[in-house]
C-alpha positions as CSV (number, residue, x, y, z in Angstrom):
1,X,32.4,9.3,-11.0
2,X,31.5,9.1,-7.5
3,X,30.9,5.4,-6.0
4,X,27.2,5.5,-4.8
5,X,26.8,4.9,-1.0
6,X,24.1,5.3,1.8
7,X,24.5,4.9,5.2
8,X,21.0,3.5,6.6
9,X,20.5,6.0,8.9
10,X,20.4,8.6,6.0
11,X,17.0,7.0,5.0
12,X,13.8,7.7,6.4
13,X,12.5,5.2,8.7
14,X,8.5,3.9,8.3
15,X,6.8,2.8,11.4
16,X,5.3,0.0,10.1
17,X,2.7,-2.8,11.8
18,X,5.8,-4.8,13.9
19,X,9.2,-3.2,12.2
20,X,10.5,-0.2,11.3
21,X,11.6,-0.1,7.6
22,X,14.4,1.7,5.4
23,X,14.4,1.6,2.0
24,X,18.1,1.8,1.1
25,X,17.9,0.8,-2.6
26,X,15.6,2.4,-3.9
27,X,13.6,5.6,-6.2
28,X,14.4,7.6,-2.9
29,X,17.7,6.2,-1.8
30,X,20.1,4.5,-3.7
31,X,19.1,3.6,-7.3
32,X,19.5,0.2,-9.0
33,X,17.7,-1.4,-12.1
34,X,16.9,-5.0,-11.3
35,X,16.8,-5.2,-7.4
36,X,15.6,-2.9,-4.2
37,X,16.3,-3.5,-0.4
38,X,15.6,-2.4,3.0
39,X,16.8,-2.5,6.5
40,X,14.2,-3.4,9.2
41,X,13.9,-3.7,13.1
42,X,12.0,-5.9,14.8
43,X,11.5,-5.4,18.3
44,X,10.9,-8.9,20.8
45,X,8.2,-10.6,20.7
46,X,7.0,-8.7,17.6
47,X,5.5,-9.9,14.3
48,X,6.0,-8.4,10.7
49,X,2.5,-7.7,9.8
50,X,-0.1,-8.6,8.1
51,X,1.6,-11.5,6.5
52,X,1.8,-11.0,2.8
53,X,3.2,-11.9,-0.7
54,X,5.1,-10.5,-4.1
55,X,3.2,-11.3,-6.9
56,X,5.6,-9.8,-9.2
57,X,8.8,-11.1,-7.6
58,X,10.9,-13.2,-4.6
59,X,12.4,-11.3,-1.8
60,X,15.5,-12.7,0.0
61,X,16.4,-11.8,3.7
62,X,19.2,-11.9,5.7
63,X,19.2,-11.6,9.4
64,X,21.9,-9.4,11.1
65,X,20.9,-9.4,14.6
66,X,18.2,-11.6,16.8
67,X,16.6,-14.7,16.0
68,X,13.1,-15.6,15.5
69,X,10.7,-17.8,13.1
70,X,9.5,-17.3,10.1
71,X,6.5,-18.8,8.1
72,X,6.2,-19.5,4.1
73,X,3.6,-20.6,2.7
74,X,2.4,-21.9,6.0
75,X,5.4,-23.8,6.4
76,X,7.2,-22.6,10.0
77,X,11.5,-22.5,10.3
78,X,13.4,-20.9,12.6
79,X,16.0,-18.7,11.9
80,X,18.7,-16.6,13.4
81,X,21.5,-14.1,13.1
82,X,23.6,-15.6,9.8
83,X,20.1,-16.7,8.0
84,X,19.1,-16.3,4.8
85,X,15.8,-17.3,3.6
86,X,14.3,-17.4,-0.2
87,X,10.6,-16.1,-0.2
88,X,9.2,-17.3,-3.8
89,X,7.7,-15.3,-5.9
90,X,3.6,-15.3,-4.5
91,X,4.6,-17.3,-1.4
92,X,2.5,-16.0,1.4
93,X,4.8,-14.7,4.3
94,X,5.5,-13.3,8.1
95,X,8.4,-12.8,10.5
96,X,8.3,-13.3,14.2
97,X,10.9,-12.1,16.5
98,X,10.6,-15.0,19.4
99,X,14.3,-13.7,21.1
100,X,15.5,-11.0,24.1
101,X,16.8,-8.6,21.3
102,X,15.8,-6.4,18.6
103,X,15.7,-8.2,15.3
104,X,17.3,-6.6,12.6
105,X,17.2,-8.1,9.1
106,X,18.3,-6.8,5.3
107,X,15.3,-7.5,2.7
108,X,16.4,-7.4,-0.8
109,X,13.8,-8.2,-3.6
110,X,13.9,-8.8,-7.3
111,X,12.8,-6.9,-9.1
112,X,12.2,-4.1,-7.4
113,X,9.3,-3.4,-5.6
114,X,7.7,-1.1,-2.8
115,X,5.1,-1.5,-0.1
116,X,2.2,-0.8,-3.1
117,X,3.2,-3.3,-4.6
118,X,2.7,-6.1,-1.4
119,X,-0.5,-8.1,-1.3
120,X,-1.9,-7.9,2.3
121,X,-3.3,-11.6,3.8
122,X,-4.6,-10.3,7.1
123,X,-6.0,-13.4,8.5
124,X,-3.2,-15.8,7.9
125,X,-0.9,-15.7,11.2
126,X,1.8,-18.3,12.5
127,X,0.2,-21.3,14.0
128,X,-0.3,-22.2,17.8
């Protein structure tokens, strides 16, 4: 039996409103029955948009690289490289990359899900 890997450049990167997104667990990458995850960049002075929510499960991220801010249910915390931050399950959600450097963050959610499955809030944005 062969242990199942996947390097994240070996996954197809989505241009996506403020990131670029690879799915590395997942029905096209690397398969798993209770969770999914994905790599994405943030360039500065970008935001993950539009802010959104999982109504069927909680996401957790971890951020690699850069720092930023994030807001959760319009509550506003800054993170940075070594963060990890719980979104609940229906929380309404966004990202913000407020540094010099890309962003890069790991997303891993629970169970699985896919951008289908998001619920889009296009008027809710970080406040001034």
């Amino acid at each position: 039996m062969s242990v199942p890997t996947l390097h994240e450049t070996e996954a197809a990167e989505l241009d996506l409103p403020g990131r670029h997104l690879r799915w590395l667990v997942a029905p096209d990458g690397l398969q798993a029955n209770h969770c999914s995850a994905c790599v994405i960049r943030v360039a500065p002075g970008e935001k993950v948009r539009p802010a959104h929510s999982h109504p069927n499960g909680e996401e957790v991220i971890y951020i690699v690289r850069g720092s930023g801010r994030v807001l959760v249910a319009g509550e506003v915390q800054a993170v940075r490289d070594g963060s990890a931050v719980v979104f609940p399950q229906g929380a309404v959600h966004m990202l913000h990359n407020t540094g010099n450097e890309e962003m890069k963050v790991v997303c891993f959610f629970a169970p699985p899900t896919s951008l289908e499955n998001y619920k889009m809030f296009e008027a809710v944005d970080f406040p001034e």
